[in-house]
N, C-alpha and C positions, 0 to 999 in steps of 0.2 A: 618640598613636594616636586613632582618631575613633569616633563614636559604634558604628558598624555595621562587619561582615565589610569588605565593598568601599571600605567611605569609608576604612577604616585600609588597604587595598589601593593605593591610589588615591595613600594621602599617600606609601606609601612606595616606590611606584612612580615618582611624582616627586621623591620624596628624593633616591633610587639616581642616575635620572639624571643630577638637576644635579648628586651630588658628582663623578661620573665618567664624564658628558659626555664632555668634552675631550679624555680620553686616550682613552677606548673611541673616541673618532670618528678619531684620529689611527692607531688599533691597526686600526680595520676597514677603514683606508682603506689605510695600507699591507700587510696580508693579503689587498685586494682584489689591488691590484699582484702582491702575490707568487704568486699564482697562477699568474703569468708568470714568474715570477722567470727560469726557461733562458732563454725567448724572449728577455726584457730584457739579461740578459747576453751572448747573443748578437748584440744588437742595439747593444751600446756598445764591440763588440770587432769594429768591420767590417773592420779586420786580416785579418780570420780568413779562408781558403780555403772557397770556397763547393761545392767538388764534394763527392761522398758521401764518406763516411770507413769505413776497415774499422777495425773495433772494437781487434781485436789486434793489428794491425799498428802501429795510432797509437798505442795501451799499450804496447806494443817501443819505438818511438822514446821515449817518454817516459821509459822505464825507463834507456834508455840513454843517454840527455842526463842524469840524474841521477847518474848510473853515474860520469860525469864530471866533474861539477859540484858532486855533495853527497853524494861518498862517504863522508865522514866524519858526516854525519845518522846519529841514532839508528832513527828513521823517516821513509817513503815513502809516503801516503797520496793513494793517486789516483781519482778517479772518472773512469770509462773515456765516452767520447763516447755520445752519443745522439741520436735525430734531431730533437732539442728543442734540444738544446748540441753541437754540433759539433767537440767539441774534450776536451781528457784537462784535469780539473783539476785539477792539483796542489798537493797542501800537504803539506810536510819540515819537519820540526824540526831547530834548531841545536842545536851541543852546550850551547850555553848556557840553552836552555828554551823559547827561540821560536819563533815559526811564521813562515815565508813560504808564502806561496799567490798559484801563479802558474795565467793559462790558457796551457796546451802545444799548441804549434801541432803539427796530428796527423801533417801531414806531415815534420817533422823531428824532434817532440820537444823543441824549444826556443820559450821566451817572448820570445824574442827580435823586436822588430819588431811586437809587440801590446802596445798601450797598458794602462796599469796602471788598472782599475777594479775596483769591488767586484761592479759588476751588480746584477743581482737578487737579490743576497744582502745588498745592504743593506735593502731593502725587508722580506724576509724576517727577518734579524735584530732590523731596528728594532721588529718585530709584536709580539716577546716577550719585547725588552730595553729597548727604548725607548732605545737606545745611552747608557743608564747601567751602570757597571760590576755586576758578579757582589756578590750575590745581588739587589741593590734594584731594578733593571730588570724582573727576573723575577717577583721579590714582586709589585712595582706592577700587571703583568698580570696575578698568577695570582687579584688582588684583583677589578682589573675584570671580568674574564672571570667569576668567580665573581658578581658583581653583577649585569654580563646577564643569566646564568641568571635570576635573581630579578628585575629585572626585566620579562623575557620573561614568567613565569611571572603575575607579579600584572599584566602588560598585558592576559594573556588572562582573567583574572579580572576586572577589570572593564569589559571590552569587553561587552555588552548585545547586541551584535546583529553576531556578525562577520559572520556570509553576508552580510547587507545590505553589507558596508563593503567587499568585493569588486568591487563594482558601485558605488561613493558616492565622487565627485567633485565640490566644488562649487567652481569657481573663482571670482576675484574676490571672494572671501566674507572676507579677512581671515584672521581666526581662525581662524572655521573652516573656511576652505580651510586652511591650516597642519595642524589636526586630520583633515580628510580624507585628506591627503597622509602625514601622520604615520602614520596607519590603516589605509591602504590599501596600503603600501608592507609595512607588520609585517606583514600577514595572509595576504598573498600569498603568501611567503616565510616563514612562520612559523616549517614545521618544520627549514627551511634554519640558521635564526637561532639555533634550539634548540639542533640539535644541534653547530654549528661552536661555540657559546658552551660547551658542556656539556664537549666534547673537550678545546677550548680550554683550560679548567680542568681538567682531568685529567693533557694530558699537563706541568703544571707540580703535579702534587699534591703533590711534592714539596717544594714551597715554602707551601703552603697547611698541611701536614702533615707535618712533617718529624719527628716525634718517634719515628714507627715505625723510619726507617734510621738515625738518631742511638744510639739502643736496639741496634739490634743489632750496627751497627761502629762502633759509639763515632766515631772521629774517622779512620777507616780508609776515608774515599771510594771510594776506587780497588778496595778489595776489595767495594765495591759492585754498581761497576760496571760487575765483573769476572765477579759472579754476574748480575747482568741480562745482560751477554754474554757467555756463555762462547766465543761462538765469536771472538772476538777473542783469540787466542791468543798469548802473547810468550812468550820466555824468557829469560833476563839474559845482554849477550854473555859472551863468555868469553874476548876478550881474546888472542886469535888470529886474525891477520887469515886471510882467508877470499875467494872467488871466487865470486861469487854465477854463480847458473846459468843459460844463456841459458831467456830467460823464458816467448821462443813456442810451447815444449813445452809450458810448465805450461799456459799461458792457450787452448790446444790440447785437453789434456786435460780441464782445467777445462769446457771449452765443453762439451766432448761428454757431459760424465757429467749436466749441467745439461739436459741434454736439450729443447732451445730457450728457457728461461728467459734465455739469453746470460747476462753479465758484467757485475756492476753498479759495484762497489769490488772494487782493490787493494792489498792492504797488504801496506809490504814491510819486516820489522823487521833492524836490524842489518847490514845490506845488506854491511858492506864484513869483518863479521865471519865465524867459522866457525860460529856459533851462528845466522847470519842461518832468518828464516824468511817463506815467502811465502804468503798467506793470501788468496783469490779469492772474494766473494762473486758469489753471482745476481743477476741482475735480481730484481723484483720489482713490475715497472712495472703486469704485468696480474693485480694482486691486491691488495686493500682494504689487507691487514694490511703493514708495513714489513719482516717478520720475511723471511729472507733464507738459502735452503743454503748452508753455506761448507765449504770445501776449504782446508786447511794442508799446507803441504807446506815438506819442507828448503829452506833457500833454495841451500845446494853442491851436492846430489843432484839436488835438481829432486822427488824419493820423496813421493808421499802420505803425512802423516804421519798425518790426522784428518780424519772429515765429519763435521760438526756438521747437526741440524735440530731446532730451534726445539719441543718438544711439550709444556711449562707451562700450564697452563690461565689462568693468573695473567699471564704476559706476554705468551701472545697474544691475551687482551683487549686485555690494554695495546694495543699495537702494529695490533690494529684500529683501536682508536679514533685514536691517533694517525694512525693511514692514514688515516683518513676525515677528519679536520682538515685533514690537509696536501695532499689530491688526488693524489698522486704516481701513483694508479693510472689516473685518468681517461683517456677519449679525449678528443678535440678538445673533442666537445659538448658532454661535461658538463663541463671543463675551462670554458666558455663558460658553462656554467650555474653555474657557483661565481660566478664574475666575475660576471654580471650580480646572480644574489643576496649578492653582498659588497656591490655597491655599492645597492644594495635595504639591506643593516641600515646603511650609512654613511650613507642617508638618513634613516633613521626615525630613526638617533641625532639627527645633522644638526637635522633636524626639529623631534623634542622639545625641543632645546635651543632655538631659534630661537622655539617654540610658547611657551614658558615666558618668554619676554621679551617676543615679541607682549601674550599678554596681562595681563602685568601693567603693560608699561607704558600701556597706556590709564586703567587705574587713578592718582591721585597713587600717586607714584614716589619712591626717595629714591637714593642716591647707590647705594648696591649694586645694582641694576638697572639704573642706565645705566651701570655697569663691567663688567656683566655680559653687557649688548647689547655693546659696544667688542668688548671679549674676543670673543662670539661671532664678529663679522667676522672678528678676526683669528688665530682657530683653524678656523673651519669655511671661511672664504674664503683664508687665510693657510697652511694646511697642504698643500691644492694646489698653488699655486703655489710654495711651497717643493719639493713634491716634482717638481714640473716643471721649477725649476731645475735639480734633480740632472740630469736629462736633456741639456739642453741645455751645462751644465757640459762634461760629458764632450763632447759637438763642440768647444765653442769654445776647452776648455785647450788649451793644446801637446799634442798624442798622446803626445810623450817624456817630457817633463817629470818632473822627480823629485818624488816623491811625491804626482802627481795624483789619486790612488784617496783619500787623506786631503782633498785640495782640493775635490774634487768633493762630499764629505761635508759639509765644513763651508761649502760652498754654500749648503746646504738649512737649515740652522740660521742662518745670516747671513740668508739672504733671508726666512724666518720671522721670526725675531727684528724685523724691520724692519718687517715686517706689523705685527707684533701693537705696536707702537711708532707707526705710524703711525696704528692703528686706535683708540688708544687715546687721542690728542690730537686726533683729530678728532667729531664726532658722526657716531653709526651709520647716520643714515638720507645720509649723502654719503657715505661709505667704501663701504658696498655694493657702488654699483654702479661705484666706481673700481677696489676690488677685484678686483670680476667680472668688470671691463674687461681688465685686467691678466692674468685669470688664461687668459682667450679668445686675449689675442694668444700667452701663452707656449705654451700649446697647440698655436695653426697654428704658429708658429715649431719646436717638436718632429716635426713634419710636413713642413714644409721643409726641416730640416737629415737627414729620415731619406732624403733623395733620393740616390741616383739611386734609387728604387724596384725593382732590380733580382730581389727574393728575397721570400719570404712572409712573413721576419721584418719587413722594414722597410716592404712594402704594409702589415699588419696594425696597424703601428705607428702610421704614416700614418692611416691612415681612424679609429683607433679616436681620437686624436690629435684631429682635422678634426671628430670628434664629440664628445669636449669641450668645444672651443672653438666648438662650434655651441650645446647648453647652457648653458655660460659666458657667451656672447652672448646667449642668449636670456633669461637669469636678469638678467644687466647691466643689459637693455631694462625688463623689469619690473621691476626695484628703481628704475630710474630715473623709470619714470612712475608709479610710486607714489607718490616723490618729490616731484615736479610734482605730483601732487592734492594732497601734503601744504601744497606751498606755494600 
């Protein structure tokens, strides 16, 4: 630590960053994405019928393609259409423990004929798994995310003058353009950067602090999980088979007692047993907190069995906060306003990292700062274009192909991996702007392949696409003729 408050502020400000850079910039940049995550999956399943969809009716076809298909599942877990996802998604468990999840086309109720992708649920999961398995994915975030906060916290501790740095731009400066940019980017978005990093870390508190539900259910997960949701309601079959009951009564009545909240998840346990039961949450879309009225009912009778609502003081903090991380409640605008402030802290990260190798290497340098510039390229230029691979993936596979939802994944890892390989046999100040070159074309190419531009999802996709690769281009030009002066 240093002599003074700030200067130990300062060092460990820059500590933070550089040890968790890299993942914090790979975490904010696929959180910016997930924002979108329906739109995206909507947008990799053009399969999909484009006219409006009635909510119950496409829940009926899908209940009833299951009905068929996986009678024998223990559960039915569906999320009902919305005008973001067009479509029922469903996930059934086999009798053997596993999951499949398909999207249910609304007008039949079968996946049949739509291509197998993850969507924006890869995006979404990668944020806070880092597609390493249970628990070490979630650790690794619940670490970073707790580090932004601090961070955040000692950035605006030794910031001297933010009002000014609102207005403080100085290009061509080097350094400190880097520093302007870095500054000016944080300050804007401050309290954005706050509080997504603060939730962030919350709704994994459980990995951060695990010793309060270890304590009280010893090794009894489930009856954790059971007590944070009571309204997830099961009961054990019983081992008589059973007639589940036509479902557009329930999802009927259900609508109407919700009193315009609509239908958000369906769960349907035991489906082919006497014991089956059917459990109807709310929307929740125009409301901060995730927390959610549910209705249980027989799944043979069709009889209300139970309404559950939500009044803990304890879990609907939680559950706000969680709301407000994951945006689920926004409209359009602020929906637009998370995105553009994701991609505001994916710079500042970006930035500081970038900031931190500017200037030391003007300094004599030794070998861990020019691995540390490589690396930069091909984490901060390399993790785009990997994730733009994922995009284009999904056009160019076969739509049928067996197990393209896996191939599309390991796209975005192969094409990283190859980055950060290349970027690191080469010197940084030529990799840059080959990179950025690189990362420009895959861009307009995700803009090309979203044609025929016929619906809002794939114009949106397109332009936002087109301005990428306009960035990308415009960042290429710059590294390139910085280049040139260097030589």
């Amino acid at each position: 630590m240093k002599g003074t408050f700030r200067a130990s502020m300062a060092w460990l400000h820059t500590g933070l960053g550089l040890i968790t850079g890299w993942v914090l910039f790979a975490i904010a940049l696929s959180g910016t994405l997930s924002v979108f995550r329906e739109s995206i999956s909507t947008w990799m399943r053009p399969e999909l019928p484009t006219a409006p969809v009635q909510t119950i009716d496409a829940t009926a076809h899908a209940v009833a393609w299951l009905t068929d298909h996986a009678p024998k599942s223990p559960a039915w877990y569906l999320a009902v259409p919305t005008h973001r996802a067009p479509y029922v998604f469903g996930t059934w468990e086999k009798p053997s423990g596993s999951y499949i999840q398909k999207a249910l086309n609304p007008l039949t109720g079968s996946p049949d004929g739509i291509r197998d992708t993850r969507g924006g649920e890869f995006f979404y999961r990668f944020h806070f798994e880092l597609q390493l398995p249970y628990p070490y994915g979630r650790l690794i975030a619940a670490v970073a995310a707790l580090a932004l906060v601090v961070a955040l916290v000692t950035g605006l501790i030794i910031h001297r003058r933010i009002f000014a740095d609102f207005f403080t731009f100085r290009p061509n400066k080097g350094q400190r353009s880097w520093l302007d940019a870095h500054n000016l980017m944080g300050v804007i978005a401050f309290p954005f950067h706050l509080m997504i990093s603060f939730t962030g870390a919350v709704t994994l508190v459980t990995m951060l602090l695990p010793w309060g539900p270890q304590a009280v259910y010893k090794q009894d997960i489930m009856a954790g999980y059971t007590d944070l949701n009571p309204a997830i309601e099961t009961r054990p079959a019983s081992g008589k088979p059973g007639h589940l009951t036509s479902v557009l009564p329930v999802l009927r009545e259900a609508e109407k007692r919700f009193k315009g909240a609509g239908i958000s998840q369906v769960y349907i346990y035991n489906p082919s047993d006497a014991a089956s039961l059917i459990t109807v949450m709310a929307g929740n879309n125009g409301t901060i907190s995730t927390l959610s009225r549910s209705l249980t009912f027989d799944g043979t009778t069709g009889l209300l069995m139970r309404e559950h609502v939500e009044t803990r003081p304890a879990v609907r903090t939680y559950t706000f906060l969680y709301g407000l991380h994951i945006a689920r409640f926004t409209p359009d605008v602020t929906r637009w306003l998370y995105f553009l402030s994701g991609l505001m802290l994916t710079a500042v990260i970006g930035s500081g990292m970038r900031l931190w190798t500017v200037k030391r290497l003007r300094l004599p340098h030794h070998l861990g700062h020019v691995l540390t510039d490589r690396l930069n390229v091909g984490v901060l230029a390399g993790a785009p274009l990997a994730f733009a691979s994922y995009f284009l993936a999904n056009r160019l596979l076969p739509p049928m192909s067996a197990h393209r939802a896996d191939h599309e994944v390991q796209c975005v890892f192969i094409v990283w991996g190859l980055a950060l390989l290349f970027a690191l046999v080469r010197p940084a100040r030529r990799t840059w702007p080959e990179m950025l070159t690189t990362c420009a074309f895959a861009c307009f190419a995700i803009a090309a392949v979203s044609s025929p531009w016929t619906n809002p999802v794939t114009q949106s996709t397109a332009l936002v696409s087109l301005f990428f690769s306009s960035a990308f281009g415009y960042a290429a030009f710059r590294a390139l003729n910085g280049k040139a002066k260097q030589t």
